[in-house]
C-alpha positions as CSV (number, residue, x, y, z in Angstrom):
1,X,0.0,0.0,0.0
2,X,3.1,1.8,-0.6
3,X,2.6,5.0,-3.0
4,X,6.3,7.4,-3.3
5,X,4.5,9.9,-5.6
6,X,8.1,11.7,-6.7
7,X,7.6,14.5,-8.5
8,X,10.3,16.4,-10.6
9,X,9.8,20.5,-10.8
10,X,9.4,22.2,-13.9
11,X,12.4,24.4,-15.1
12,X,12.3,28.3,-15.4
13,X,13.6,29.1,-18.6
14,X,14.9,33.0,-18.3
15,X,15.9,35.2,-21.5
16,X,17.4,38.1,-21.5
17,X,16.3,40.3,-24.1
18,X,18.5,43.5,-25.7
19,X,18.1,45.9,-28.6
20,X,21.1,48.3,-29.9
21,X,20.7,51.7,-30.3
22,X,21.0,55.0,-32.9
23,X,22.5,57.9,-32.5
24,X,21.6,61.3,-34.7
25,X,23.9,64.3,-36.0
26,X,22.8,67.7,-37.7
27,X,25.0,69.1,-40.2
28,X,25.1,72.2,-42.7
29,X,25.4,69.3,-46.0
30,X,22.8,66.7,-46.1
31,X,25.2,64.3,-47.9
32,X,27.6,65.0,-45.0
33,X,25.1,64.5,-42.4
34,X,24.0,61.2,-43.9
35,X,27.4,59.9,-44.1
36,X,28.3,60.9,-40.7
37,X,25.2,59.6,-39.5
38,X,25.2,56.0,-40.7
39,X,28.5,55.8,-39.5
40,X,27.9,57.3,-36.5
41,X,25.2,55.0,-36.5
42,X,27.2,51.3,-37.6
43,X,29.6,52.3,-34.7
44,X,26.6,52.8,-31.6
45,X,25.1,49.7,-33.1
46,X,28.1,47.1,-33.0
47,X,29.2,48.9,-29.6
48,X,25.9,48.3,-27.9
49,X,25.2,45.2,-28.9
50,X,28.8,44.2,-27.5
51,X,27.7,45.6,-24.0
52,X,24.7,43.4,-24.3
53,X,25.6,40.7,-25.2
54,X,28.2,40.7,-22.2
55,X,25.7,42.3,-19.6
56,X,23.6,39.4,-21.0
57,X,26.4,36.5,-20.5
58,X,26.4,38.0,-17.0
59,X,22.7,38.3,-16.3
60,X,22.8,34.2,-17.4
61,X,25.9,33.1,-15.1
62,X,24.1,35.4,-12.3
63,X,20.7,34.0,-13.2
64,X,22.2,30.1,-12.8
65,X,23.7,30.9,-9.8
66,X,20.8,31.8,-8.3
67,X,18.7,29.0,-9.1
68,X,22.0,27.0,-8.4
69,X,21.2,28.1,-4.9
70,X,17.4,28.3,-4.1
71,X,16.2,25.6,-6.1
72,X,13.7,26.0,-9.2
73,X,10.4,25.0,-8.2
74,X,8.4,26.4,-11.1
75,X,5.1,28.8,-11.2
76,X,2.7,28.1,-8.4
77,X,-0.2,29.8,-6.5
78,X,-1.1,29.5,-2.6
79,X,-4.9,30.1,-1.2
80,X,-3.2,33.6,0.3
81,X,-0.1,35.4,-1.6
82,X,2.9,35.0,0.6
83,X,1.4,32.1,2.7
84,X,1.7,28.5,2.5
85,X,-1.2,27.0,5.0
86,X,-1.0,23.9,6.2
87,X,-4.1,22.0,8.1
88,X,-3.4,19.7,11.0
89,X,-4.8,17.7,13.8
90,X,-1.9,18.8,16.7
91,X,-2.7,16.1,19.3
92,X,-0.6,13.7,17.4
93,X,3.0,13.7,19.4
94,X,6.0,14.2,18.2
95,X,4.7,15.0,14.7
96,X,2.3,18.0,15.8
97,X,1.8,19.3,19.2
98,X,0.3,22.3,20.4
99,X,3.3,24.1,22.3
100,X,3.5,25.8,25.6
101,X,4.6,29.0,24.5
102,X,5.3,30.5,20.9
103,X,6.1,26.9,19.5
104,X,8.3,26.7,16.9
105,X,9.1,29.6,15.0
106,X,6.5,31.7,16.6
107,X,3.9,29.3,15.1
108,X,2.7,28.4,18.2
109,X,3.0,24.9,17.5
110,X,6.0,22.2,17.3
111,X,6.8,18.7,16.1
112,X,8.5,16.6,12.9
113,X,5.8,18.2,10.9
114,X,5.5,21.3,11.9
115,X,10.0,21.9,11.2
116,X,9.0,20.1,7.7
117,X,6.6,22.1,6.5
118,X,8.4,25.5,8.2
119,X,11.8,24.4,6.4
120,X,9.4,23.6,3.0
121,X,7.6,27.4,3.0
122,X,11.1,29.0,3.8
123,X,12.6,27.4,0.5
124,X,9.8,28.5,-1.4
125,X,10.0,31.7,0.1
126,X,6.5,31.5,1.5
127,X,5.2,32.2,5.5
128,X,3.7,29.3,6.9
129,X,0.3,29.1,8.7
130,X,-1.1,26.3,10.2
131,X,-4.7,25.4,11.5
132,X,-5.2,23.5,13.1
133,X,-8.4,20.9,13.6
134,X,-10.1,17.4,13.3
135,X,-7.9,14.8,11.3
136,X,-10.4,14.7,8.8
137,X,-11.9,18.1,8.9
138,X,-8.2,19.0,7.9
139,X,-8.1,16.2,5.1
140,X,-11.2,18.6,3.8
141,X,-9.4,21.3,4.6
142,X,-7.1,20.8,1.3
143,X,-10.1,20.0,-0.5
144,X,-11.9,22.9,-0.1
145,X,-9.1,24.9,-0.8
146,X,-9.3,26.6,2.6
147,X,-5.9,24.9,3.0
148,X,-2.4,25.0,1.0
149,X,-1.3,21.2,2.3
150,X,-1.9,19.0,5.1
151,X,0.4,17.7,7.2
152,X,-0.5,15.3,10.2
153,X,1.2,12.2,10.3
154,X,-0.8,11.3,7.4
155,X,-0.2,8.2,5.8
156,X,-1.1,6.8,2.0
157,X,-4.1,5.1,1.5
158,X,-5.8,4.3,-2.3
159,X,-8.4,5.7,-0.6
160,X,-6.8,9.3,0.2
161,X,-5.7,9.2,-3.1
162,X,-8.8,9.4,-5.2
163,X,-9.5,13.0,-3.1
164,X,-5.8,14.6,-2.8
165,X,-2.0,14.2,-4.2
166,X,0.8,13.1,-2.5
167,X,3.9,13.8,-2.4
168,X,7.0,11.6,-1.7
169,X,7.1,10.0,1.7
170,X,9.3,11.4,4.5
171,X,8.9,9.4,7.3
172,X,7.8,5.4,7.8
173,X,4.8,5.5,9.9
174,X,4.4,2.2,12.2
175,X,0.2,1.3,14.2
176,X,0.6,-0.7,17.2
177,X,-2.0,-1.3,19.6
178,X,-2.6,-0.1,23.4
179,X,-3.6,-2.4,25.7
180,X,-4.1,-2.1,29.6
181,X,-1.6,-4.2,31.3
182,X,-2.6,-7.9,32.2
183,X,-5.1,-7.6,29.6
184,X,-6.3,-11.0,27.4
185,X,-6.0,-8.8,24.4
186,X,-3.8,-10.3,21.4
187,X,-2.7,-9.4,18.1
188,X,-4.5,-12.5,16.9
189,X,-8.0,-12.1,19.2
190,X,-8.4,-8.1,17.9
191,X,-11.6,-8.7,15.7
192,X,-13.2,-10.4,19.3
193,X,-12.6,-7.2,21.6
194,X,-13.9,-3.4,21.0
195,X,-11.1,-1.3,19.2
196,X,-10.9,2.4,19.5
197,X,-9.1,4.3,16.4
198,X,-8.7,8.3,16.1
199,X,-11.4,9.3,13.7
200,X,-10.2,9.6,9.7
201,X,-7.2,7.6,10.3
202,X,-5.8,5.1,8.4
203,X,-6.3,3.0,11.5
204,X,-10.0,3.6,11.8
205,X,-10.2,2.7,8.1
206,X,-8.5,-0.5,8.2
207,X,-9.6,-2.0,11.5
208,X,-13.1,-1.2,10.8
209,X,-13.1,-2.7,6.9
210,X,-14.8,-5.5,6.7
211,X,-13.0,-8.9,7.7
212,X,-12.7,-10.3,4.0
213,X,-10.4,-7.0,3.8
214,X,-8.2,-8.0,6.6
215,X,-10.5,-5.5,9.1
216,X,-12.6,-6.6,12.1
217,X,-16.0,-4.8,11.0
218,X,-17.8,-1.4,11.8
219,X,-18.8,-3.3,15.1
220,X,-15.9,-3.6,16.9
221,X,-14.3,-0.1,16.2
222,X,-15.2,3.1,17.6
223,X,-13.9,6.7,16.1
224,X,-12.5,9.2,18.8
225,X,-12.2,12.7,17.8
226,X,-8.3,12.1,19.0
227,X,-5.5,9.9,20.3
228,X,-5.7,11.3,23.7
229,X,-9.7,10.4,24.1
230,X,-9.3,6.9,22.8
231,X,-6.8,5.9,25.5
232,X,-8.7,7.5,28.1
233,X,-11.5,5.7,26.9
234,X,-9.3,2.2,27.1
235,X,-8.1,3.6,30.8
236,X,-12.1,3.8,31.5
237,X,-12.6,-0.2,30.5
238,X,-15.1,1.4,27.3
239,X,-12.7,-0.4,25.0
240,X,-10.0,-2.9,24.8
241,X,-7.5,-1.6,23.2
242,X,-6.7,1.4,20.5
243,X,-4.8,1.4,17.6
244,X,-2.3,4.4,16.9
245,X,0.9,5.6,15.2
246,X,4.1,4.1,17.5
247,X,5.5,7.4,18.3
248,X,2.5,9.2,19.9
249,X,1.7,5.7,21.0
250,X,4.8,5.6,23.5
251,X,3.7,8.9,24.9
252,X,0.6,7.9,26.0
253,X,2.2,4.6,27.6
254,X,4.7,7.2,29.2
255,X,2.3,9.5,30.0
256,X,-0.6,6.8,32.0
257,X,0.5,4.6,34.5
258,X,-1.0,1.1,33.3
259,X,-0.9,0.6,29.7
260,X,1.2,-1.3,27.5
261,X,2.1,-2.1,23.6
262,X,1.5,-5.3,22.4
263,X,4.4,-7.0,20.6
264,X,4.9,-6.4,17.3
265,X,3.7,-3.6,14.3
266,X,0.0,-3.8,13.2
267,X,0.5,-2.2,10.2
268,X,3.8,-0.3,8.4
269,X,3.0,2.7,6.2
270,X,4.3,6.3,4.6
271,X,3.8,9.3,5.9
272,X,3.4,12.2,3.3
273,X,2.0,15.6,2.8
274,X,-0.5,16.5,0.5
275,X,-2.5,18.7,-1.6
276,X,-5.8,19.3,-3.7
277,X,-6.1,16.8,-6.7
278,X,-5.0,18.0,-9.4
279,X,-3.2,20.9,-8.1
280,X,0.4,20.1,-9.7
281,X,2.6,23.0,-9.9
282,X,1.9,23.3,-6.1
283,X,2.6,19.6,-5.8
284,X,5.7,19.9,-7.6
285,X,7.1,23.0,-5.5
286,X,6.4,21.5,-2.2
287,X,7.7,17.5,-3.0
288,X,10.3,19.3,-4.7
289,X,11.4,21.3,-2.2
290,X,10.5,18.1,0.8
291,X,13.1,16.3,-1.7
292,X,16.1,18.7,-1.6
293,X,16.0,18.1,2.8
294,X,15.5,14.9,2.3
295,X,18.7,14.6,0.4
296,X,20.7,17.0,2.8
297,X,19.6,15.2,6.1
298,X,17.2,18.1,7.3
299,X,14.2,15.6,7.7
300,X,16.3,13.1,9.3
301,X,17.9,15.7,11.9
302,X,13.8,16.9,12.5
303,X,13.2,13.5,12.8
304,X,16.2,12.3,15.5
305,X,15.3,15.7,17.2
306,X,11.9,14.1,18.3
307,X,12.5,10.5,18.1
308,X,15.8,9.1,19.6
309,X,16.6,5.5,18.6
310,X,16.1,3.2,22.0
């Protein structure tokens, strides 16, 4: 269920465009003044178009240097000029958090995604803005074009992908499930208990597919509006156990005395950002852009930053 949508960005072609010009003389013969003239002429002609052509060769080397430097990611449009906004869910630790104070750079927020998107609008020269909501009020947020992207530990799915584009994945997403400890519940007894799933998630979508699928059924999954009020629900014995992302899972372990992860991953999966379908040359920017700190270790320092290898 793998999808790496790569995406190469389209090239910006500059030209540098010159024109020579004419000088004029008066003079007492007209035979004189039209000799003088067109020589005077000839001579401004082949002189400017010498100081073209070389301001021209230095416009280019300048020009490629440039682009050498910030990256070409092409002709694209944002909801707002200047703004890249990105719609999340921030209840879904370490990826996106709601911060104590002004968060990371003054966005009030902090987390893998939130550093990934900030370090994507700065290469694009963009401010970034994030909302942030429901996990799936912020999928429809890049639908309705009231967002530029969406960011929330948001994984592929073929089912995702007949409403938005993705771009190439950043980060390998693992679902493990919460238990209490002492509990009876088992990787292999799941479709017997009462699973509770954050609401829009790939996890809600696969554990409540029907069994033929590889789910357990509508009937033995329950959507919460977050991560959070799922476990407290499992900590108040109304489920049995709730499926979640590894990393946020940990930190709810950490965080309530009692719980547990059962051994082993659920699922494995890709975490991506994405956009409105169809909406390529701002697809192109941002994967572009994701690409180039891919490739220089700036995700994977984001990444270490919040999750330290046990």
């Amino acid at each position: 269920m793998k999808k790496i949508a790569t995406l190469l960005a389209a090239v910006l072609v500059m030209t540098v465009a010159f024109a020579g010009c004419s000088s004029t003389e008066t003079g007492s013969s007209s035979t004189g003044t039209s000799s003088t003239s067109s020589e005077s002429s000839v001579s401004s002609e082949a002189t400017a178009s010498q100081e073209s052509s070389s301001e021209s060769e230095v416009s280019s080397e300048t020009s490629e240097a440039s682009a050498a430097e910030t990256g070409d990611y092409g002709e694209f449009t944002t909801i707002e000029e200047g703004k890249l906004i990105m719609s999340t869910n921030a209840q879904f630790p370490p990826y996106e958090m709601v911060a104590d104070g002004e968060g990371f750079n003054g966005t009030g927020f902090e987390g893998i995604d939130v550093e990934i998107a900030s370090a994507i609008a700065e290469k694009l020269g963009l401010e970034l803005q994030i909302d942030d909501m429901e996990f799936d009020s912020a999928l429809m947020a890049v639908q309705n074009n009231t967002a530029d992207v969406m960011l929330a530990g948001l994984s592929y799915s073929e089912e995702r992908d007949e409403v938005v584009d993705f771009t190439t994945s950043y980060a390998t997403g693992v679902q493990v499930v919460i238990v209490k400890e002492g509990s009876d519940v088992t990787m292999d007894n799941l479709g017997e208990k009462m699973i509770g799933t954050q609401r829009g998630t790939t996890g809600y979508i696969y554990a409540s597919d029907t069994p033929e699928n590889g789910g357990y059924g509508e009937d033995h999954v329950l959507a919460y509006d977050n991560g959070a009020t799922a476990v407290q629900a499992l900590m108040n014995d109304q489920i049995d156990a709730v499926i979640i992302d590894e990393a946020p899972a940990n930190e709810f372990v950490a965080a309530n005395e009692g719980l547990t992860i059962l051994p082993g991953n659920w699922v494995e999966e890709d975490y991506c950002a994405a956009v409105d379908e169809g909406n390529t040359e701002l697809l192109n920017a941002i994967d572009t852009a994701l690409q180039e700190l891919i490739q220089d270790g700036t995700v994977e320092e984001i990444i270490s930053k919040y999750i330290t290898a046990e």
